[in-house]
N, C-alpha and C positions, 0 to 999 in steps of 0.2 A: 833121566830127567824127561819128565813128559813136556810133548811140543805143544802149544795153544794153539789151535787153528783159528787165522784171520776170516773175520765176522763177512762174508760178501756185501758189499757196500749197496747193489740193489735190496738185499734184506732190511739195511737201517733205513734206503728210500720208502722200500714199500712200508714201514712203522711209522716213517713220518707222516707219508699219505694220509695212510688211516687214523692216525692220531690226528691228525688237519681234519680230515674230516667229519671224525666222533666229535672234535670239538666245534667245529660250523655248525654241526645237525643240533648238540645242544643248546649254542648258541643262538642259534636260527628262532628253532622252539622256543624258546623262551621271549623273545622279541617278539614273536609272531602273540604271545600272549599277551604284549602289550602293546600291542598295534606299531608296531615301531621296523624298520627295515635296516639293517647292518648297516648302510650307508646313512643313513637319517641320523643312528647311533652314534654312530663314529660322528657325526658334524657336531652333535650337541656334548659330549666327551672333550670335542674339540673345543668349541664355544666358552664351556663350562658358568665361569662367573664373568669372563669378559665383554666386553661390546669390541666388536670386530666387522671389520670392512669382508664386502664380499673376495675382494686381492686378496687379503691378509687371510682370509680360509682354506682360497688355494694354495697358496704358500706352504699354509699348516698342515692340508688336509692332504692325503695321497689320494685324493679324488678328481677327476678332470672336471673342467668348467660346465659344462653340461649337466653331470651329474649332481653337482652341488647346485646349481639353479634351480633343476627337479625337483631335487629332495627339499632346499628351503622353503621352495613354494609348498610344498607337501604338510614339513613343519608348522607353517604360517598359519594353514589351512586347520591343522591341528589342534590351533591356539599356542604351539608350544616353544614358537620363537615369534619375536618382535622384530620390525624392519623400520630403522627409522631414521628419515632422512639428516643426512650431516647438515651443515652448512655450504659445503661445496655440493650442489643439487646429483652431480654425476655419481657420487656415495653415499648412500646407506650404513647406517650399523648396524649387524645383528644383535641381539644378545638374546637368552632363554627365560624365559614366564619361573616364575617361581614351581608351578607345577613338570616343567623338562626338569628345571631340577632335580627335584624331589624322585622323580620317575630316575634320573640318572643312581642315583643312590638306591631305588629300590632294587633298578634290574641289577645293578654291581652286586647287594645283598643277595641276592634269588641265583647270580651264581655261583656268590661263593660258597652259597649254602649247599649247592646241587654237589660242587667240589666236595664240600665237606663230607659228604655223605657219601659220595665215591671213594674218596679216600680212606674212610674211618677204621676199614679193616687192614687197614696198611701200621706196619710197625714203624714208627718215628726216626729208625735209622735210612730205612730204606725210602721214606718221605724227603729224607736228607738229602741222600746220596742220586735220588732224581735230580730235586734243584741244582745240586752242584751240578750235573752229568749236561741240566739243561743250557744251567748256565755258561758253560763251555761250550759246546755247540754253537749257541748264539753269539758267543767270541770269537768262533772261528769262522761266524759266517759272516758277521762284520769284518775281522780282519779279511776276509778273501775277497769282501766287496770292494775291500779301499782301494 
C-alpha cells in the first residue's frame, strides 16, 4: 500500500499568496481602466441600490472611517455618488448616479469575462472540483475565525 505524503502547509500558503495576488493584479487592472480604486469599488458594491448614512457604510464596509470619507469625496467628485442631506442636518445619504451603477455591472461583466477566458481550457469536472476545494477552505476559515 503506497503512503500519500502530507502536502507542507507553507506550499498551500505560498498558492494562496499567489493566487491573492494574480487576482489583485487582475483586479487592479481592470479598475484602473475604469478610473475606479478597489476601495472606491468596494463602497459602491456596497451602496448598490440603497441610500445609506455615512455610519451604516462603515458598519457595512470593512473600511476605516477615513478611507471611506476619501474615497466618497473621490466618488462625489466623479459624479458617481450623491450626498444628500437627511433631515437630521448631522446625516447625509449616499446613494450611486445611475451611471456607478451601470459601471458596477460593466466592471462585474469585464471580469467575469477575463475568468471565463482563463478558465476555458479547463474540463468542467475539474472547474467543479476547484469550487468545492474552494468552498471548503472558506469553511474552514470562517469556522477557525469564530
Amino acid at each position: 500500500m503506497e503512503s500519500q505524503q502530507e502536502t507542507p502547509i507553507f506550499l498551500l500558503i505560498q498558492r494562496f499568496t499567489e493566487f491573492n495576488q494574480n487576482y489583485s493584479k487582475l483586479e487592479k487592472e481592470l479598475l484602473r481602466k475604469h478610473n475606479l480604486t478597489k476601495s472606491g469599488y468596494s463602497i459602491m458594491t456596497v451602496i448598490k441600490d440603497e441610500k445609506i448614512t455615512l455610519k451604516e457604510l462603515v458598519n457595512l464596509s470593512e473600511l476605516d472611517k477615513s478611507t471611506l470619507s476619501r474615497q466618497v469625496k473621490s466618488l462625489e467628485k466623479k459624479e458617481l455618488l450623491i450626498k444628500e442631506p437627511g433631515t437630521d442636518k448631522r446625516y447625509s445619504f449616499l446613494s450611486l448616479t445611475s451611471e456607478a451603477r451601470q459601471l458596477i455591472l460593466t466592471v462585474s461583466f469585464e471580469l467575469e469575462n477575463a475568468y471565463s477566458q482563463i478558465f476555458k481550457s479547463w474540463p468542467a469536472d475539474e472547474k467543479q472540483l476547484l469550487l468545492v476545494l474552494m468552498g471548503r477552505v472558506n469553511r474552514s476559515i470562517q469556522s477557525f475565525n469564530s
